[in-house]
N, C-alpha and C positions, 0 to 999 in steps of 0.2 A: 779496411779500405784506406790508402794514402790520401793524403790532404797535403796540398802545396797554397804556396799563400803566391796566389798571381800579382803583379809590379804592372797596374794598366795605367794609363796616362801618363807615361814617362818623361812626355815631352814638357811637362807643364810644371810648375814648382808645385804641387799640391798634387802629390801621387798618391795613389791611394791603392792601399793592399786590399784586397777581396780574398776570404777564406774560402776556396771552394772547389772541389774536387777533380784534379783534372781528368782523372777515368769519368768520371760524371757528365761532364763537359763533350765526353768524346762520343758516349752513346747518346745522348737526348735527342729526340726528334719531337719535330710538330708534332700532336696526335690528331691535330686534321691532314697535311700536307702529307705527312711522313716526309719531312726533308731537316734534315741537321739546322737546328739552335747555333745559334751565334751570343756572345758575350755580347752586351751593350755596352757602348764606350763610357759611360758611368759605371755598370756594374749594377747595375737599379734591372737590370731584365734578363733575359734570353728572347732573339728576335730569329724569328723565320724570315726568310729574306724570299720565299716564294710569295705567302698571303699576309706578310708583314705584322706578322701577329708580334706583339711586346710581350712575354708570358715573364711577370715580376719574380724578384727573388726575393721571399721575408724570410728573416733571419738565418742566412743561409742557403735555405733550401729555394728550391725553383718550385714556382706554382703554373707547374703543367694545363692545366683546367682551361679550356675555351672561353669559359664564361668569365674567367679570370683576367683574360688577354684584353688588351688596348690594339689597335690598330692603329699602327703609325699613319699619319696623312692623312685620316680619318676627321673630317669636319665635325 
């Protein structure tokens, strides 16, 4: 499996490389929603933009798991 080193917050002095797979990136889906993960603009998650689930990246890897996810906007 290729690994690219993604260049996110470009706009800001303090860019920061995240190691992480773009084939990986391209198949992930909610496993509630079924709808495509999005990169968070830190790099700290993958975010569903249907039920706003935050599902965190440690060390790399994405932690899929429901129970693992934050809800954005969530009091």
């Amino acid at each position: 499996m290729r690994t690219a080193v993604l260049d996110l917050c470009a706009h800001t002095e303090g860019r920061k490389k995240v190691p992480i797979s773009e084939i990986l990136l391209e198949i992930l889906i909610c496993p509630l929603c079924k709808v495509k993960v999005e990169l968070t603009a830190d790099a700290s998650g993958l975010k569903c933009p249907e039920c706003r689930r935050v599902y965190p990246v440690r060390d790399e890897l994405p932690v899929m798991l429901p129970d693992e996810a934050i809800i954005e906007g969530a009091a």
